[in-house]
mmCIF file of the N, C-alpha and C atoms, coordinates in Angstrom:
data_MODEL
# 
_entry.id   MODEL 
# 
loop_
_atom_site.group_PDB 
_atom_site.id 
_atom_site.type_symbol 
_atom_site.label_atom_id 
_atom_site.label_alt_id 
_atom_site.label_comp_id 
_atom_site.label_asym_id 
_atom_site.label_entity_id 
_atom_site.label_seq_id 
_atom_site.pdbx_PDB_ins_code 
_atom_site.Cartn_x 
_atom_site.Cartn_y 
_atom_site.Cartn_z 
_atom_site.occupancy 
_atom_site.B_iso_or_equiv 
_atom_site.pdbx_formal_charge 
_atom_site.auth_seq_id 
_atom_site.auth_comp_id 
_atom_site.auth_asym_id 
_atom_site.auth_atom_id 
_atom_site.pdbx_PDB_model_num 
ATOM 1   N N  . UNK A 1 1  ? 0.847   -1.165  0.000  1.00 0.00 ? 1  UNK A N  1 
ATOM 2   C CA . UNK A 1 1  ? 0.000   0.000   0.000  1.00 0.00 ? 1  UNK A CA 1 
ATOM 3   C C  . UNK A 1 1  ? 0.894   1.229   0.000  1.00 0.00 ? 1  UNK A C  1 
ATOM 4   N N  . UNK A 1 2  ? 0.588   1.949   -0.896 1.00 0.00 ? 2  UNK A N  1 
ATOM 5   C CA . UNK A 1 2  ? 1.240   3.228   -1.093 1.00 0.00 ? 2  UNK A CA 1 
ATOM 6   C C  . UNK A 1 2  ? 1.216   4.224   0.108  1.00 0.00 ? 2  UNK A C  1 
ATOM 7   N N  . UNK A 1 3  ? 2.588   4.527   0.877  1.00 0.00 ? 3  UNK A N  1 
ATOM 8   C CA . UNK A 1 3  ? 2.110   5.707   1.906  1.00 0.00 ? 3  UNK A CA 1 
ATOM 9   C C  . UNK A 1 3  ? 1.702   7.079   0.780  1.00 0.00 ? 3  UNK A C  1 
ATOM 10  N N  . UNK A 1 4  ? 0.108   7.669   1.657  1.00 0.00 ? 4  UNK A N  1 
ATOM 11  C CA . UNK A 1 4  ? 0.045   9.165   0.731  1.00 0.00 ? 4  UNK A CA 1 
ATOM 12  C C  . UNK A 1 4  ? -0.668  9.668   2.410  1.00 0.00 ? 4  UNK A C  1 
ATOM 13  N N  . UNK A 1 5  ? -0.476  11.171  2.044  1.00 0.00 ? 5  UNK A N  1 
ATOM 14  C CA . UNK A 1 5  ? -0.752  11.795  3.249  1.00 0.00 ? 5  UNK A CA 1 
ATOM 15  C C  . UNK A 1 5  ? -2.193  12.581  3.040  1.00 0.00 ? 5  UNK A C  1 
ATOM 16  N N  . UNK A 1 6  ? -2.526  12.353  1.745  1.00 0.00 ? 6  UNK A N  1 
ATOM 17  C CA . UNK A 1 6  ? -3.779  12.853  1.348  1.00 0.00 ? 6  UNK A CA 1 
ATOM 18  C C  . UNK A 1 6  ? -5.466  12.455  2.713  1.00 0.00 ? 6  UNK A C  1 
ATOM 19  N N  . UNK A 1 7  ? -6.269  13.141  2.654  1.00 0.00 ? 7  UNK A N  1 
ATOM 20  C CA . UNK A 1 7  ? -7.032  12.334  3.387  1.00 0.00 ? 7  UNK A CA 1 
ATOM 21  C C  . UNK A 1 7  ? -7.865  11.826  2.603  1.00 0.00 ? 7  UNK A C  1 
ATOM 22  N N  . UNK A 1 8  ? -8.939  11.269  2.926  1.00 0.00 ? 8  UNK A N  1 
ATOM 23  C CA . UNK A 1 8  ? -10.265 10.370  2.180  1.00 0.00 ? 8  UNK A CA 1 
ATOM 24  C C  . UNK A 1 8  ? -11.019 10.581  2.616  1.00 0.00 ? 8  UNK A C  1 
ATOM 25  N N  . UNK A 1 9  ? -12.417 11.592  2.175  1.00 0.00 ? 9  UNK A N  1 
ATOM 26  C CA . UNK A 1 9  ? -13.589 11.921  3.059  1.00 0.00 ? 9  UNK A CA 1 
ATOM 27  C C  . UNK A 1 9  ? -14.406 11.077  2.058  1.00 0.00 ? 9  UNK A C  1 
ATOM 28  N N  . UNK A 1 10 ? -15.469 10.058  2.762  1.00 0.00 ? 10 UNK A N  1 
ATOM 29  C CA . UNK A 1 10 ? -16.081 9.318   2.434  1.00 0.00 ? 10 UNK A CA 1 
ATOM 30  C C  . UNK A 1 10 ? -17.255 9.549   3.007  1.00 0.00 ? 10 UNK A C  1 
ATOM 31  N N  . UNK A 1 11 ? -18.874 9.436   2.204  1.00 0.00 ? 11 UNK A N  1 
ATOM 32  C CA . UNK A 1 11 ? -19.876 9.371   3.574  1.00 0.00 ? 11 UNK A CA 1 
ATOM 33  C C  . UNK A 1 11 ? -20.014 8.873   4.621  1.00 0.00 ? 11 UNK A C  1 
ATOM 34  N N  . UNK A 1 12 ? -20.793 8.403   5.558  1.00 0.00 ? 12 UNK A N  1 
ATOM 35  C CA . UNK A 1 12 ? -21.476 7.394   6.293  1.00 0.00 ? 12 UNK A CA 1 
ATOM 36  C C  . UNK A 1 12 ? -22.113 6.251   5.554  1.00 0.00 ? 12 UNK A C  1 
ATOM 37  N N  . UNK A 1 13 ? -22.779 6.796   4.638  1.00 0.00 ? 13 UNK A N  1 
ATOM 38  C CA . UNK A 1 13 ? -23.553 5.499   3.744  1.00 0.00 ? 13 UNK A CA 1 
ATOM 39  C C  . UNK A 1 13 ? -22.529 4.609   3.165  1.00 0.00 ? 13 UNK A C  1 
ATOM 40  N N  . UNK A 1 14 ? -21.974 5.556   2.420  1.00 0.00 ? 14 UNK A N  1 
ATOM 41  C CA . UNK A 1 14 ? -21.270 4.763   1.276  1.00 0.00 ? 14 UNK A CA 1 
ATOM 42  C C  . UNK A 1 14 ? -20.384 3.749   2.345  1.00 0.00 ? 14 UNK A C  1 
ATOM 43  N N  . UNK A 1 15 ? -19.631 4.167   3.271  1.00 0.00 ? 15 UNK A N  1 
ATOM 44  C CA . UNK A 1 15 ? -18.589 3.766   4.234  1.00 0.00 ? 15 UNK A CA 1 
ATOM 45  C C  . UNK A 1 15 ? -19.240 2.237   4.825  1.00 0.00 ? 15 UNK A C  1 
ATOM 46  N N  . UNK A 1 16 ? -20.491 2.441   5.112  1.00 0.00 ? 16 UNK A N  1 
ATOM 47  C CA . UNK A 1 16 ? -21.078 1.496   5.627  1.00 0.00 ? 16 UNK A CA 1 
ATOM 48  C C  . UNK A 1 16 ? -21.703 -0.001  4.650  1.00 0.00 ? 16 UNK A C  1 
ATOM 49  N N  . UNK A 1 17 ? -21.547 0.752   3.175  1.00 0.00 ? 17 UNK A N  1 
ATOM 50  C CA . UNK A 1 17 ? -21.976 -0.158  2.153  1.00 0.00 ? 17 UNK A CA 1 
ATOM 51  C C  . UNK A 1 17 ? -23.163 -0.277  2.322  1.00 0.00 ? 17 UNK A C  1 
ATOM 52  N N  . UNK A 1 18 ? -24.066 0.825   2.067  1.00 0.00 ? 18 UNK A N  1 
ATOM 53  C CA . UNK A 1 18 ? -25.527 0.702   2.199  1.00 0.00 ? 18 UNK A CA 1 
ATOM 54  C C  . UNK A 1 18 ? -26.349 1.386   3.177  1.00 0.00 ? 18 UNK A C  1 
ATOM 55  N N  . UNK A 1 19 ? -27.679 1.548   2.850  1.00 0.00 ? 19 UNK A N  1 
ATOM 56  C CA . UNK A 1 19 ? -28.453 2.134   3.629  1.00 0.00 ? 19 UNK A CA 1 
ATOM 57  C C  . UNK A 1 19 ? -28.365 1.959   4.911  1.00 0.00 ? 19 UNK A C  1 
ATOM 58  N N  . UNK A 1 20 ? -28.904 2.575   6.325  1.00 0.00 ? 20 UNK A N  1 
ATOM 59  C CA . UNK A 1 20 ? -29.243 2.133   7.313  1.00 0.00 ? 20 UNK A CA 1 
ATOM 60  C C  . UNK A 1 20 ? -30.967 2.573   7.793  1.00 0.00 ? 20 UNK A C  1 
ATOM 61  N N  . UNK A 1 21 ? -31.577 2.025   7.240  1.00 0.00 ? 21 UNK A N  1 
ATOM 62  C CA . UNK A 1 21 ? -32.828 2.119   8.055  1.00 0.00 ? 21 UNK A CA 1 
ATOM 63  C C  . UNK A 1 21 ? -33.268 2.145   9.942  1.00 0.00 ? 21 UNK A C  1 
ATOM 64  N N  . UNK A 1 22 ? -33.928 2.766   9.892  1.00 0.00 ? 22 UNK A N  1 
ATOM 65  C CA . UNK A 1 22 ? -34.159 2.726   11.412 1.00 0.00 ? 22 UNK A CA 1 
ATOM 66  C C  . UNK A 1 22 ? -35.079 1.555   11.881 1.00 0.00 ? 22 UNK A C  1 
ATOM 67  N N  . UNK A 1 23 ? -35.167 0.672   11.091 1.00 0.00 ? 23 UNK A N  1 
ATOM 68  C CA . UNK A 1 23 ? -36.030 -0.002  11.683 1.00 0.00 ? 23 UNK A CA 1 
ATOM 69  C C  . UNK A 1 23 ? -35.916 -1.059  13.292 1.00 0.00 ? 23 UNK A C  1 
ATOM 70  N N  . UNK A 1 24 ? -34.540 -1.001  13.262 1.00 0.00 ? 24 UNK A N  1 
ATOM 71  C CA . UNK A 1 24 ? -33.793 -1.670  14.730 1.00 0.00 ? 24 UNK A CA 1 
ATOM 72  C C  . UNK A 1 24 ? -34.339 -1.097  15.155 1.00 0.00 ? 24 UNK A C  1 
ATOM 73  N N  . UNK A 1 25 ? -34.799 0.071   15.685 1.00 0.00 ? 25 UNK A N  1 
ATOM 74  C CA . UNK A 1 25 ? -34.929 0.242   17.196 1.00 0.00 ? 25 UNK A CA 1 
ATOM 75  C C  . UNK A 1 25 ? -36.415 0.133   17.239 1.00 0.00 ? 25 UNK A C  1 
ATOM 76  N N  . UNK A 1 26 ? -37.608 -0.371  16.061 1.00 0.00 ? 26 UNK A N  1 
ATOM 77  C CA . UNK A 1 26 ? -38.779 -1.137  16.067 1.00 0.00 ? 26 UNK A CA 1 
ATOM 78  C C  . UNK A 1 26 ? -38.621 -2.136  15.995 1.00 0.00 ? 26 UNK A C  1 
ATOM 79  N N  . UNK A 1 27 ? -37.950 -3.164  16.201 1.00 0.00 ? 27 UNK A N  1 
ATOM 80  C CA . UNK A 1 27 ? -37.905 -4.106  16.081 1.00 0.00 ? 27 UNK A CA 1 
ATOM 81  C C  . UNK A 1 27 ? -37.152 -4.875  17.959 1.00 0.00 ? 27 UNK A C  1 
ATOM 82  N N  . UNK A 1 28 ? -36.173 -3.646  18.071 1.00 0.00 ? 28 UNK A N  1 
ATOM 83  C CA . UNK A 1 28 ? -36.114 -4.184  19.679 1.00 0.00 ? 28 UNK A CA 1 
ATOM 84  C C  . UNK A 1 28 ? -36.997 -3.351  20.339 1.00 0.00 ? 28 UNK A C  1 
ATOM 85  N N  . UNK A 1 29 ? -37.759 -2.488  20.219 1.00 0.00 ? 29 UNK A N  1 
ATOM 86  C CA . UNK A 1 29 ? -38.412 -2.124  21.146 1.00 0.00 ? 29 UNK A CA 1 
ATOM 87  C C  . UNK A 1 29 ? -39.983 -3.046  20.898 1.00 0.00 ? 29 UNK A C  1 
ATOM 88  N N  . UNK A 1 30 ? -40.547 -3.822  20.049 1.00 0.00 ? 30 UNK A N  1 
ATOM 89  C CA . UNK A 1 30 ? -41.141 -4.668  19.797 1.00 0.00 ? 30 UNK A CA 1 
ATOM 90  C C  . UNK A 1 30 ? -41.128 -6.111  20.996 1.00 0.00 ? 30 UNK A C  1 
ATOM 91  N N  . UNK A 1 31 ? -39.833 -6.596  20.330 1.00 0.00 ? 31 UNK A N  1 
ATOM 92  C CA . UNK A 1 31 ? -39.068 -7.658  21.338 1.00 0.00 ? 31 UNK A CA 1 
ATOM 93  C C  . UNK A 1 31 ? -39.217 -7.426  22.987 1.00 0.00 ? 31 UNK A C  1 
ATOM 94  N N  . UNK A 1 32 ? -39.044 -6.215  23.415 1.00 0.00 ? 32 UNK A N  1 
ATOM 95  C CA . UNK A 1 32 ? -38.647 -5.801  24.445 1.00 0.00 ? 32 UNK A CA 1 
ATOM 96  C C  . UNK A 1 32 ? -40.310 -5.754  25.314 1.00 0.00 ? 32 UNK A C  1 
ATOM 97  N N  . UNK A 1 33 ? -41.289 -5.419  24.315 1.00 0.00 ? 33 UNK A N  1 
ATOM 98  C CA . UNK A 1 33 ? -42.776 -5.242  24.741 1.00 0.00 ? 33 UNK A CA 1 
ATOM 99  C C  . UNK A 1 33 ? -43.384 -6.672  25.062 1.00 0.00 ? 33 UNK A C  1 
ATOM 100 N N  . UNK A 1 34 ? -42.381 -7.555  24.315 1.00 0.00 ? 34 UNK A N  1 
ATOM 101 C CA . UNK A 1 34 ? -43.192 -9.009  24.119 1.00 0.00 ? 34 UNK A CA 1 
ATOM 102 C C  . UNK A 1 34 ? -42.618 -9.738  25.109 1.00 0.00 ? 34 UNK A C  1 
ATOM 103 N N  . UNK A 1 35 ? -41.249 -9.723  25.679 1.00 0.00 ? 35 UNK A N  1 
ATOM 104 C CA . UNK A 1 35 ? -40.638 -10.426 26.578 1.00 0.00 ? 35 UNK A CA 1 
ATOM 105 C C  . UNK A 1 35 ? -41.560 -9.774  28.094 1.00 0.00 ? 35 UNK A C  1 
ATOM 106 N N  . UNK A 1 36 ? -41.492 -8.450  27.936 1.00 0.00 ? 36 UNK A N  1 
ATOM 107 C CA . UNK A 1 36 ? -42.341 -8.373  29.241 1.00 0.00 ? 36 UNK A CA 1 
ATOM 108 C C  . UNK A 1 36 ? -43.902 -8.669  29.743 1.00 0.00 ? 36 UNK A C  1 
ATOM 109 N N  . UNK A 1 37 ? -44.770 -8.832  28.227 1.00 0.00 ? 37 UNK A N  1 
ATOM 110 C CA . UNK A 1 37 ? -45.523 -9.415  28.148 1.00 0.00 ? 37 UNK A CA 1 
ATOM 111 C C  . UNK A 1 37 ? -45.387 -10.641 28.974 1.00 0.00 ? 37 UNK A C  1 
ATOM 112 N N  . UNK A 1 38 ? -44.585 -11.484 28.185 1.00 0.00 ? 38 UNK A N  1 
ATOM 113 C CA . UNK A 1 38 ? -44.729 -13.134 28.463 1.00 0.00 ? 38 UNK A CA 1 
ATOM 114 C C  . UNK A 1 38 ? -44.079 -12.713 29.804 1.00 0.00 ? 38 UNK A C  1 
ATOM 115 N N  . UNK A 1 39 ? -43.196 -12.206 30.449 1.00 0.00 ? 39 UNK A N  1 
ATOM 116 C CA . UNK A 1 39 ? -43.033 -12.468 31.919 1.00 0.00 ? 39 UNK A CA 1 
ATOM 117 C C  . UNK A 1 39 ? -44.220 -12.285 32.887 1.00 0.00 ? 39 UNK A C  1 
ATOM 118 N N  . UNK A 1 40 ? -45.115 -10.919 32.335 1.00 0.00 ? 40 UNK A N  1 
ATOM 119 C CA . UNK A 1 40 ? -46.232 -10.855 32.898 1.00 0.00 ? 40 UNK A CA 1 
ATOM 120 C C  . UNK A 1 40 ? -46.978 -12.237 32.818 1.00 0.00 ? 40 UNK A C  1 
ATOM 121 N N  . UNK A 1 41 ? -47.206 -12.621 32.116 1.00 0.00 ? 41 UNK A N  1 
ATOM 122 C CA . UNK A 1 41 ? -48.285 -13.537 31.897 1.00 0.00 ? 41 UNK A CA 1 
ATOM 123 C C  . UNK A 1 41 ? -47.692 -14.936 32.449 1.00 0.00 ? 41 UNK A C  1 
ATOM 124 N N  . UNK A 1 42 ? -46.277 -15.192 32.520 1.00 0.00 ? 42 UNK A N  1 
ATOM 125 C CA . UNK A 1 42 ? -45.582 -16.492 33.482 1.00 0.00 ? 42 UNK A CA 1 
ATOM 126 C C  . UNK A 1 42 ? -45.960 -15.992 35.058 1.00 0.00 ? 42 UNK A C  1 
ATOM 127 N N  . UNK A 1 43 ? -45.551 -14.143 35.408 1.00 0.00 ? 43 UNK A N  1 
ATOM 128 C CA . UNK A 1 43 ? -45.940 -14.159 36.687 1.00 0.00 ? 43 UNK A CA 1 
ATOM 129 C C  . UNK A 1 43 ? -47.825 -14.605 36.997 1.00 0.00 ? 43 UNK A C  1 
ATOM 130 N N  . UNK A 1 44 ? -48.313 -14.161 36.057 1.00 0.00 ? 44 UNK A N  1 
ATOM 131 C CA . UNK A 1 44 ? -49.881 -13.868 36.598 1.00 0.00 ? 44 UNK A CA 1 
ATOM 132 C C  . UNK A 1 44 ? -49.986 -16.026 36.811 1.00 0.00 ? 44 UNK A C  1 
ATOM 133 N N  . UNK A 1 45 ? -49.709 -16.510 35.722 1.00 0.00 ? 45 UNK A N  1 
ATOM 134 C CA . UNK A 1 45 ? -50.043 -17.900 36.015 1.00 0.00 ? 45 UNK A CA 1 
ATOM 135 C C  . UNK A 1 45 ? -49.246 -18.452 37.336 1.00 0.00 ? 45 UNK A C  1 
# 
């Protein structure tokens, strides 16, 4: 690899190779509604 002292400004997207949707944090906050569900419902039984 060539030393160069140049820098490389790259996006976030591109850097990441692709979109990032937000959908993670619907998807654990989903999870997170359902686990306490079912604990409720192990405590109530």
């Amino acid at each position: 690899m060539a030393e160069n002292d140049e820098t490389i400004h790259v996006s976030t997207e591109r850097a990441r190779a692709g979109a990032t949707p937000h959908m993670t944090r619907y998807v654990l906050g989903f999870g997170l509604a359902l686990v306490i569900i079912a604990f409720a419902v192990i405590l109530w039984f």
